[in-house]
C-alpha positions as semicolon CSV with decimal commas, in nm:
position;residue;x (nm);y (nm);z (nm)
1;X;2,578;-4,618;-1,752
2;X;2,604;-4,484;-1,427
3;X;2,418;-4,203;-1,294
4;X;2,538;-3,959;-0,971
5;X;2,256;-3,880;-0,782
6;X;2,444;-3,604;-0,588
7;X;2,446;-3,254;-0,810
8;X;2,801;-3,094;-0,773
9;X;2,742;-2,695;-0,705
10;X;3,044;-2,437;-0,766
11;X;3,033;-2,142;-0,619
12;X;3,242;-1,817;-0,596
13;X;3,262;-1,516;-0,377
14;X;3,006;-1,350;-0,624
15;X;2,771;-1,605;-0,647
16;X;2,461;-1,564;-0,468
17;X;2,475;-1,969;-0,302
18;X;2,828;-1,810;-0,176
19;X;2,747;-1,761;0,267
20;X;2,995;-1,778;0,420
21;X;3,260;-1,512;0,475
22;X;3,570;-1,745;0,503
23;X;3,604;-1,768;0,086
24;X;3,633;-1,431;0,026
25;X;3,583;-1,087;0,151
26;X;3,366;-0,929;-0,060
27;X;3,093;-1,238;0,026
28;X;2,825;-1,075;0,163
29;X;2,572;-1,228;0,395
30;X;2,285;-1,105;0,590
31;X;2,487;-1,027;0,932
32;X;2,692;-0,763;0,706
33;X;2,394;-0,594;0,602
34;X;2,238;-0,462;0,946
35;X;2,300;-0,176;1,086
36;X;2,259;-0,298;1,486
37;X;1,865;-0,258;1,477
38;X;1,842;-0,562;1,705
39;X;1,541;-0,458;1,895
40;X;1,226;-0,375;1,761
41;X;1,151;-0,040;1,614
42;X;1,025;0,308;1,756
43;X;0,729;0,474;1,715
44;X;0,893;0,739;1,590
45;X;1,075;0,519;1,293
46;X;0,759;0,362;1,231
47;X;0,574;0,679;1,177
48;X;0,832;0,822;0,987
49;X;0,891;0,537;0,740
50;X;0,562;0,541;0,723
51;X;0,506;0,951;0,612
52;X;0,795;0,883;0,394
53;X;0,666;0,586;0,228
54;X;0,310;0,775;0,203
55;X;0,511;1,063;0,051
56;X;0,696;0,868;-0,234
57;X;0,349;0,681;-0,288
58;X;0,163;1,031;-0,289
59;X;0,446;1,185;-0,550
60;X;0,436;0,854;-0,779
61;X;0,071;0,737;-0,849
62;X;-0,174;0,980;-0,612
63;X;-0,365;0,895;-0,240
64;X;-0,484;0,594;-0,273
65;X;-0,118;0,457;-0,368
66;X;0,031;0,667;-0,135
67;X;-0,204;0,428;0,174
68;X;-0,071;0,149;0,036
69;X;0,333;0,237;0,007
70;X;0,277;0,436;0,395
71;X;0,107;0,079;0,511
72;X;0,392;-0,107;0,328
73;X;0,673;0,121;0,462
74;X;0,567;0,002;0,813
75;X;0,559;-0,273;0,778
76;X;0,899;-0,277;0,635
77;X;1,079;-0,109;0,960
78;X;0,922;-0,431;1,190
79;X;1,142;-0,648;0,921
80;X;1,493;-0,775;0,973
81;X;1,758;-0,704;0,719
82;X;1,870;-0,472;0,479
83;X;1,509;-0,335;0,368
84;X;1,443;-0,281;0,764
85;X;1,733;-0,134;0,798
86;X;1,662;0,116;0,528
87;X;1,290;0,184;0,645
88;X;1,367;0,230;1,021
89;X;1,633;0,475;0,902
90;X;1,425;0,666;0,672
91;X;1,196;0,657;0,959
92;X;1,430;0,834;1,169
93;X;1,542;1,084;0,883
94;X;1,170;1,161;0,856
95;X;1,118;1,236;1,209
96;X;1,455;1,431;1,216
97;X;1,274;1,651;0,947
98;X;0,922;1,680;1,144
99;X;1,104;1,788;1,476
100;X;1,275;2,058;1,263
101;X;0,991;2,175;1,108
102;X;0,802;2,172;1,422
103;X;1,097;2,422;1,553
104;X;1,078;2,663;1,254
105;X;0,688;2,697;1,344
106;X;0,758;2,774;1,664
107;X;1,034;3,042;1,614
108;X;0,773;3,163;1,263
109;X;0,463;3,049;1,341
110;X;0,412;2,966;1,051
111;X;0,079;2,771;1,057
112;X;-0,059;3,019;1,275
113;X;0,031;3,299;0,984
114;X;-0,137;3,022;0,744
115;X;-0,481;2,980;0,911
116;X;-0,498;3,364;0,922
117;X;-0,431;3,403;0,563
118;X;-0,676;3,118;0,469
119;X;-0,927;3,311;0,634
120;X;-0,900;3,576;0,545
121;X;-0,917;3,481;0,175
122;X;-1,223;3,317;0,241
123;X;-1,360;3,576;0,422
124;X;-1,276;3,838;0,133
125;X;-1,411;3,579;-0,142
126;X;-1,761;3,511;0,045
127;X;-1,782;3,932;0,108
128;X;-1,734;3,943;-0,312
129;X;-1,989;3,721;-0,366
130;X;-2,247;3,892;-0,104
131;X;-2,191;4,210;-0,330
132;X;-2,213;4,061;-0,616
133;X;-2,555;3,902;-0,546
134;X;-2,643;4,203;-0,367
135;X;-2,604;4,422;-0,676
136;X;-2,754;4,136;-0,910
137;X;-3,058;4,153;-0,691
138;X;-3,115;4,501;-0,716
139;X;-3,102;4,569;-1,030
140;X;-3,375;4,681;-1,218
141;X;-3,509;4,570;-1,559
């Protein structure tokens, strides 16, 4: 009995072991997956992936989750490959989003118009409670 010590290993264009692009062209590999991200990522990807990851974490399991997927997300965008790819471009959607929010509170003002309100609530819920323990205090019994 004789016993082949090399293992024979078959492969097709949809197998994962399948690397090269020659065979076929739906094999993938990991050149056909980047999007040109061949330097390291911006600050402003990094952020961003890292508000959207807090975001998704924040929505799925509350704030102490949300630390974790923001941390993870940044980490992500410093990684080659597809999940880099994805998290320095959800990075740059992200800050895409802040610098157009940042220009609808400039034409709006909008947080300016929010602080105001906020105080002002508070201000008219502390004057209630003055009056109410002013008239508690004066009553007579």
């Amino acid at each position: 009995m004789s016993f082949n010590n090399q293992s024979k290993q078959t492969t097709n264009a949809y197998s994962p072991l399948a690397l090269d692009s020659t065979s076929d062209p739906v094999t993938r590999t990991e050149s056909n997956y980047s999007l040109d991200y061949d330097e390291e990522p911006t600050d402003r990807q990094l952020g961003g992936a890292a508000v959207a990851g807090g975001l998704v974490g924040l929505v799925l399991a509350g704030p102490f989750f949300a630390l974790l997927t923001a941390a993870g997300a940044a980490v992500a965008a410093t990684a080659k490959g597809r999940a880099g790819d994805v998290a320095r471009n959800s990075g740059d959607a992200m800050a895409r989003f802040g610098d157009r929010l940042k220009e609808l509170d400039q034409k709006h003002h909008v947080i300016e118009k929010t602080c105001q309100s906020i105080a002002s609530g508070a201000s008219y819920v502390s004057s209630q409670m003055n009056r109410e323990r002013h008239s508690a205090t004066n009553t007579t019994i």
